[in-house]
Every structure is written in C-alpha cells, then in structure tokens.
One Martini backbone bead per residue (centre of mass of N, CA, C, O) as a GRO file, in nm:
protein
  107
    1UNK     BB    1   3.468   0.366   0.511
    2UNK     BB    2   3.555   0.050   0.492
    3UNK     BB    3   3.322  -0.013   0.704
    4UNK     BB    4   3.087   0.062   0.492
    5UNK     BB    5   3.140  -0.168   0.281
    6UNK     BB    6   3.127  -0.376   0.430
    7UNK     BB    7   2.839  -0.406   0.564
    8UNK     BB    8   2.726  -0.349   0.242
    9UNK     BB    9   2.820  -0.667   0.209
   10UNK     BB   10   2.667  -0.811   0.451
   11UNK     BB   11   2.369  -0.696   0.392
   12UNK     BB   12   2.306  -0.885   0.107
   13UNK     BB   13   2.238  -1.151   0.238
   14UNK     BB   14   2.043  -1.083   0.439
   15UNK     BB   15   1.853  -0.994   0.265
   16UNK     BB   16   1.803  -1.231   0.094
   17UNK     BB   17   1.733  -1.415   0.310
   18UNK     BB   18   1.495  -1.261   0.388
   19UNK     BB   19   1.339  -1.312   0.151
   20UNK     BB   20   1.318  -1.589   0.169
   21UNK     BB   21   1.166  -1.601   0.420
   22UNK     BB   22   0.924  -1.392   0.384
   23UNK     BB   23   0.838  -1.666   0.153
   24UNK     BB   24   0.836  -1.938   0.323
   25UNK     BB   25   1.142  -2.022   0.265
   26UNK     BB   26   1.439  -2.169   0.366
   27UNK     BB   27   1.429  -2.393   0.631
   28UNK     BB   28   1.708  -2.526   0.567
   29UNK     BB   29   1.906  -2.286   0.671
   30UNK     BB   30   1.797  -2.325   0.967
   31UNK     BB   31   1.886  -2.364   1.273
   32UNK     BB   32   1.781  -2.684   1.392
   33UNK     BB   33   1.541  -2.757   1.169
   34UNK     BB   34   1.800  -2.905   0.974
   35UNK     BB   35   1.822  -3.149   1.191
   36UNK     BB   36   1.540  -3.229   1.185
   37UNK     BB   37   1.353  -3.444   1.137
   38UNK     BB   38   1.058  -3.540   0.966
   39UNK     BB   39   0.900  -3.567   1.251
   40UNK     BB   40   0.929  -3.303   1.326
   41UNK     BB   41   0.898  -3.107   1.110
   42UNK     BB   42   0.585  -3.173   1.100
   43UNK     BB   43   0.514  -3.013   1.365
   44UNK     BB   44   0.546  -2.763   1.163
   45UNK     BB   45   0.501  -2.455   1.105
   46UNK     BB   46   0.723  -2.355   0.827
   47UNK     BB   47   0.621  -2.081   0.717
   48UNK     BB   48   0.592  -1.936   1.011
   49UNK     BB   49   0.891  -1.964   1.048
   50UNK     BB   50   0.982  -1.793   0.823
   51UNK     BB   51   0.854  -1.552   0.838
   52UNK     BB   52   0.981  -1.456   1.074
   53UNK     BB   53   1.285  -1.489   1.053
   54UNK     BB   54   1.209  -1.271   0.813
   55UNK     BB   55   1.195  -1.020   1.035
   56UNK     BB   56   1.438  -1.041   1.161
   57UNK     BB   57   1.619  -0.993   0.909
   58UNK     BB   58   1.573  -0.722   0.862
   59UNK     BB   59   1.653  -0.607   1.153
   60UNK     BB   60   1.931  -0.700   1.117
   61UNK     BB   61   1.968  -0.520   0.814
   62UNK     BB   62   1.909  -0.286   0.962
   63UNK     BB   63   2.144  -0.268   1.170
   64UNK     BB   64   2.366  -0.286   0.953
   65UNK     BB   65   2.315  -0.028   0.826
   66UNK     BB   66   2.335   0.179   1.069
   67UNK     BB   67   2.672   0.061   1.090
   68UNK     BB   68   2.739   0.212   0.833
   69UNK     BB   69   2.624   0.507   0.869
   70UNK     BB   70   2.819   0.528   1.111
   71UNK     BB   71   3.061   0.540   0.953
   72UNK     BB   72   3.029   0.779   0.764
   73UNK     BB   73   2.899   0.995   1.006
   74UNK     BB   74   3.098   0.941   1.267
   75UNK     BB   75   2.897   0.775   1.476
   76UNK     BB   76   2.826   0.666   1.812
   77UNK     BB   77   2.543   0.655   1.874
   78UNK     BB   78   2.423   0.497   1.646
   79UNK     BB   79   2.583   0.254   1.694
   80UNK     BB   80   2.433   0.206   1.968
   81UNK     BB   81   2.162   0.152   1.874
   82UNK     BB   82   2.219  -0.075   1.681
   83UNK     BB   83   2.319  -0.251   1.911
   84UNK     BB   84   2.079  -0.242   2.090
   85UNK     BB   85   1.907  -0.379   1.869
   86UNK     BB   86   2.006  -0.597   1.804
   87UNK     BB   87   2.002  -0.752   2.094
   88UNK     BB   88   1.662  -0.736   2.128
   89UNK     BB   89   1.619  -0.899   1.910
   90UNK     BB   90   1.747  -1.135   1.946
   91UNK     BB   91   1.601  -1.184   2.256
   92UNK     BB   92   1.321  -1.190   2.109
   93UNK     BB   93   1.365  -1.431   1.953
   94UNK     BB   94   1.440  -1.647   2.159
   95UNK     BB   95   1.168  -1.620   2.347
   96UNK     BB   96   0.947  -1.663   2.125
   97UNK     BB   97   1.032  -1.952   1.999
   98UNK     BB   98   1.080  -2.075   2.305
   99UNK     BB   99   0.735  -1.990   2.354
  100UNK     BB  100   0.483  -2.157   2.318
  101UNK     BB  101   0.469  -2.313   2.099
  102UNK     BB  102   0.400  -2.152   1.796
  103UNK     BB  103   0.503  -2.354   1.570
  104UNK     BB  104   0.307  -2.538   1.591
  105UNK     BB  105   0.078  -2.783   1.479
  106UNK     BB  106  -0.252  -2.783   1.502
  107UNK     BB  107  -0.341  -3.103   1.552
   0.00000   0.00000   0.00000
C-alpha cells in the first residue's frame, strides 16, 4: 500500500508537467531542446513539439496510475501491462521524434 501512495505522489509533478507542455509551453524543461542555441531552436516548431510531449506525459501518468492500482489491488498482471505500455510509449516516442524532422519548421 505505501508503494501505491509513493506512485501517486511521483504521478502529481508528471501530470503538472503534462498539462503544461500540452498547452504548448515549458519547452525549456524538455531535454535536449533546451540546450540547442537559439538558431537551432529557431528551426522547430516548438509548441507541437510541447503538445506531443504532452500527450506522452499523460501516456506515461497513465502507466504511473496503473502501477499505484496494481499495487492496491495486488495485482501482478497490471503491473505489467502497464509495464509493457510503459515501454512501448518510451519506444514509440522515440522513434516518432527522431524520423522525418516532424517538428522542424516548414519554409
């Protein structure tokens, strides 16, 4: 039970981070974005690159709530779905940012 109450204090900052970054804003918290110079940052367009960001973070706030449930309800299946989903996310938002500059700006 106190690894369900641990998960949903570490769930409160992911989801804040969440909502701020899918109302396109707090760009400088993301790694990697704020260490590019100002000519590099110039080159993306950096609010859908926050609003993606943001709908990853609530992905992995959702995996975060299910690993508190499954330890409520002592449930070892949940815990790896939300494992597997964890994962998946990770794997997929990688691969989504780094193929075909998506977030570069055209012109």
């Amino acid at each position: 039970m106190i690894g369900a109450l641990v998960n949903f204090i570490i769930l409160i900052p992911f989801l804040i981070f969440a909502v701020i970054l899918s109302k396109g804003k707090g760009a400088f918290l993301l790694a990697g974005y704020n260490t590019m110079s100002e000519s590099e940052k110039a080159e993306y367009d950096e609010v859908a690159l926050c609003k993606f960001m943001g709908k990853i973070m609530f992905g992995v706030s959702f995996c975060i709530l299910l690993f508190a449930f499954s330890d409520i309800v002592e449930n070892q299946v949940l815990f790896m779905i939300a494992l597997i989903l964890l994962i998946s996310i990770i794997i997929f938002a990688l691969i989504y940012t780094n193929t075909k500059n998506r977030f570069k700006k055209n012109g």
